[in-house]
C-alpha positions in Angstrom: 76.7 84.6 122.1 80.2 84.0 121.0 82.8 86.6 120.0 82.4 84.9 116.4 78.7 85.0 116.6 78.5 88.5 117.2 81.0 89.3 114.8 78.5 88.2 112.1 75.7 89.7 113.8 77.1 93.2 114.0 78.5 92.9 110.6 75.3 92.2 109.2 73.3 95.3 111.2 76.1 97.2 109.8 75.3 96.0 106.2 71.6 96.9 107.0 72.8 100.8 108.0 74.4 100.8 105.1 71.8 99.7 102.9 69.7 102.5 104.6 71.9 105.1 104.3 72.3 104.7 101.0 68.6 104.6 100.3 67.9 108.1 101.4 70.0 108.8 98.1 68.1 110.3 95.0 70.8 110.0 92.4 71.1 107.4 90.3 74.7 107.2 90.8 76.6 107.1 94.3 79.3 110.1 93.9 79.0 111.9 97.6 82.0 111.8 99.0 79.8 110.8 102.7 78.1 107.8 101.3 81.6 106.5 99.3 83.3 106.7 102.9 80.7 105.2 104.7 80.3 102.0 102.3 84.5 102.0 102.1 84.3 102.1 106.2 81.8 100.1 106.6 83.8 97.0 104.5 86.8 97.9 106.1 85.4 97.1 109.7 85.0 94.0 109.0 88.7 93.4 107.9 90.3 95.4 110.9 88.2 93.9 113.3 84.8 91.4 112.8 87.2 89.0 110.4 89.5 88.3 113.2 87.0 86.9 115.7 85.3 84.7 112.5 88.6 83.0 111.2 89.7 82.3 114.8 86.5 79.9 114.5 85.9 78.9 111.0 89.3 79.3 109.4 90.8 81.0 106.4 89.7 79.0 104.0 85.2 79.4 104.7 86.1 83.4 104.5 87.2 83.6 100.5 83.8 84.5 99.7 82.7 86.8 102.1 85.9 88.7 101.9 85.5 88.5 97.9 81.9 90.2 98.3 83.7 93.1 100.7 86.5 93.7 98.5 84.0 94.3 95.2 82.4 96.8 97.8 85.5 98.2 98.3 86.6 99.0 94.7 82.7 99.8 94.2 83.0 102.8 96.5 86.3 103.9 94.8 84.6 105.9 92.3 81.2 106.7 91.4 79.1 103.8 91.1 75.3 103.1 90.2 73.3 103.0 93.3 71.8 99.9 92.0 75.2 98.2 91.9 75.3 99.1 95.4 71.9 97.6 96.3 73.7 93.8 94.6 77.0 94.3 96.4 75.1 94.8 100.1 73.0 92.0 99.3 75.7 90.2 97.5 77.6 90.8 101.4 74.5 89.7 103.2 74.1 86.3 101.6 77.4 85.5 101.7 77.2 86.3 105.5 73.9 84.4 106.0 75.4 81.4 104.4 78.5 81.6 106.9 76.3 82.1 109.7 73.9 78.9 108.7 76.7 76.2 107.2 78.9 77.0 109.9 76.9 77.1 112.9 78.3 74.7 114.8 82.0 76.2 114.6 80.8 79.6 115.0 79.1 78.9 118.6 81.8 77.5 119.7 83.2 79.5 122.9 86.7 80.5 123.3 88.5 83.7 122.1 87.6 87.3 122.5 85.8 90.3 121.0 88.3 91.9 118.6 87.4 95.5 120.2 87.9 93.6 123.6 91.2 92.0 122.9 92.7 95.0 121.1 96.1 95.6 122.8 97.7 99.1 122.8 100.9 99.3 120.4 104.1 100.6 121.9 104.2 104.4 121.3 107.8 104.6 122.0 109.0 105.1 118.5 107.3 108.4 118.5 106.7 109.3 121.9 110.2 109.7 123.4 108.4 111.0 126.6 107.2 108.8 129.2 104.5 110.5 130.8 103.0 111.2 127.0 103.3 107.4 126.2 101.6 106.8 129.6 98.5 109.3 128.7 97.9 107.9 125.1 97.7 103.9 127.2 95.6 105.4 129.4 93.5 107.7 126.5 92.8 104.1 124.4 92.0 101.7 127.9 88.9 104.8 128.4 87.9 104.4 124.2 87.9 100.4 125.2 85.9 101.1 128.0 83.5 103.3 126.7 82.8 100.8 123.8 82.1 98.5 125.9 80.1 100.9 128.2 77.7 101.2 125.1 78.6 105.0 125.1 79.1 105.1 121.1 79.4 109.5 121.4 82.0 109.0 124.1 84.1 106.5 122.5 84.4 108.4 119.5 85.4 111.8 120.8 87.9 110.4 122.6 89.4 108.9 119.7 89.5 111.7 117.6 91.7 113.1 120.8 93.8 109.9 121.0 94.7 110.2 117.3 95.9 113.7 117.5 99.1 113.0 119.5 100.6 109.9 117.4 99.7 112.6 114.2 101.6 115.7 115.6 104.0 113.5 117.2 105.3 111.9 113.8 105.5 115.5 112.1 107.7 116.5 115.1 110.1 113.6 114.7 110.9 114.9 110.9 114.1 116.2 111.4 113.3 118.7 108.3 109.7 120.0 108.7 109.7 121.5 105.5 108.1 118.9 103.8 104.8 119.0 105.9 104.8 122.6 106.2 104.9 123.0 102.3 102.0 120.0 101.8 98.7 120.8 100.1 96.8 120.0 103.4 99.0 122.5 105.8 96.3 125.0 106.7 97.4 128.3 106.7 96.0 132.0 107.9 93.3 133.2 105.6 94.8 136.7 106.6 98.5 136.4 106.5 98.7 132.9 104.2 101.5 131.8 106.1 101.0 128.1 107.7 98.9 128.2 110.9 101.7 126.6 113.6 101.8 122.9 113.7 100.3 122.8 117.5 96.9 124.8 116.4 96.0 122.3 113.3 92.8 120.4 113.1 92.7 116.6 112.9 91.5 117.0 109.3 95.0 119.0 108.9 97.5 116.1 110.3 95.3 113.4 108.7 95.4 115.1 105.1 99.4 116.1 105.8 99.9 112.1 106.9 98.2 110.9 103.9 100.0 113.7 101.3 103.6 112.2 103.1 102.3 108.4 102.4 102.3 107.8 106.2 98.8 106.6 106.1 96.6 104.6 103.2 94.1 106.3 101.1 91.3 104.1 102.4 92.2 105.1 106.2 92.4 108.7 104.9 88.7 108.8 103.1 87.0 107.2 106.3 89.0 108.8 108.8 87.1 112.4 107.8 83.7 109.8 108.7 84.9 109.8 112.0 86.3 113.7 112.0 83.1 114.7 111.3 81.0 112.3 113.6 82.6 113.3 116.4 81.3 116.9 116.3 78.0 115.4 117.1 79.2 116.5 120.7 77.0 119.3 120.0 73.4 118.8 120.8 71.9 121.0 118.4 74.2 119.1 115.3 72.7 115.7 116.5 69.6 117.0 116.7 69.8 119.8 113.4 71.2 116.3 111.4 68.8 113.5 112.9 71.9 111.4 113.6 72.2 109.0 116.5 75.9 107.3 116.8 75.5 103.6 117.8 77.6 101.1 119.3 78.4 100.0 115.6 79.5 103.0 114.6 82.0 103.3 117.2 83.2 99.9 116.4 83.7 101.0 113.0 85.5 104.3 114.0 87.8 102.1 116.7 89.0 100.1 113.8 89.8 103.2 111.6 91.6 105.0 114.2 93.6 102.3 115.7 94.6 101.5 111.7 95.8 105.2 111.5 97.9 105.2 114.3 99.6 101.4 113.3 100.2 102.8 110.1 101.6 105.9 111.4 104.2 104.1 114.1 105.2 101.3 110.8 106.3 104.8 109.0 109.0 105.6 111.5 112.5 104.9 110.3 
């Protein structure tokens, strides 16, 4: 198959996960935090990295409605929403996807290009990484998450991006020349004992994703499914995977890529 090919086909598995997931609900609205996240990451994959491979075939212009249908899901998993108008945005997605797939066949099967997680260059880390042999790590920490994704080794590729995205976090707090605003955020974590922050080198990704969000250094949306990831990649532990029933697959990781490398572009644009 073609890069654009499979770019509709793994966004439409990912619609049918989603559909799924949010079947298990019993509520007759959608208000968990978990599910909102996973229908906002799940339409923000195919923005950050499925749209690329489809315009490079079709073009701009045979997108407007597919896009349309992801952005309604978007603003639908903004608040709590009916799970009913959830089941009419997914299909609303998946027609719109089926259509693209059937009128434009012929453009779609056409070879040439690359897989968006394939051809996703590493950005230069030099605005926050003043050390060489740290910049030359982090290349070498997102080549392994490219090659593990493409290894089919979904649990892999997401632990080490939860690693990769620690650096670029704690590396942009350290080039504040006044700490004090990150020290003083909401999301510092501090010492249930003494209350006094806990030092910026022993916080959690949760802490320097919730401090980068609170200082505007990264988006809302990349802050709400960025936690997906946090907390998928402590299926590490045998007994959570099998205590929770959860299996990551090769779309997941493809989803959590495109989250994580979003994060750390929006982090290097907020260097001065």
């Amino acid at each position: 198959m073609t890069p654009a090919l499979d770019a509709v086909d793994a966004a439409l598995q990912e619609m049918g996960r989603l559909r799924k997931v949010l079947s298990r609900g019993r509520s007759k609205q959608v208000s968990s935090d978990d599910e909102r996240r996973t229908a906002k990451a799940t339409a923000l994959t195919w923005f950050h990295t499925h749209r690329h491979d489809v315009v490079a075939a079709v073009g701009e212009n045979s997108l407007q409605a597919v896009d349309a249908a992801y952005q309604n899901l978007i603003a639908c998993a903004a608040k709590a929403t009916l799970r009913t108008r959830y089941v009419t945005l997914t299909n609303a997605v998946r027609v719109e996807l089926g259509k693209l797939q059937a009128g434009r066949a012929l453009e779609l099967s056409r070879v040439g290009g690359t897989s968006g997680t394939a051809a996703e260059p590493p950005p230069a880390f030099d605005p926050l990484v003043a050390d060489a042999g740290m910049r030359g790590i982090l290349l070498r920490r997102w080549q392994e998450c490219l090659t593990t994704l493409r290894a089919g080794a979904p649990l892999s590729a997401t632990v080490m991006m939860g690693g990769l995205l620690e650096t670029p976090l704690l590396a942009r707090i350290n080039k504040m020349p006044d700490k004090g605003p990150a020290l003083r955020s909401q999301a510092a974590p501090k010492n249930p004992k003494t209350g006094k922050v806990v030092d910026i080198r022993d916080w959690m990704l949760k802490d320097y994703i919730g401090v980068a969000h609170e200082l505007k250094w990264i988006s809302r949306p990349a802050k709400d499914v960025s936690i997906v990831l946090r907390d998928y990649r402590n299926y590490i532990h045998p007994q959570k995977e099998y205590s929770h029933g959860i299996v990551l697959k090769s779309e997941d990781a493809r989803l959590f890529w495109a989250v994580a490398t979003e994060i750390i572009r929006q982090v290097l644009s907020s260097v001065t």
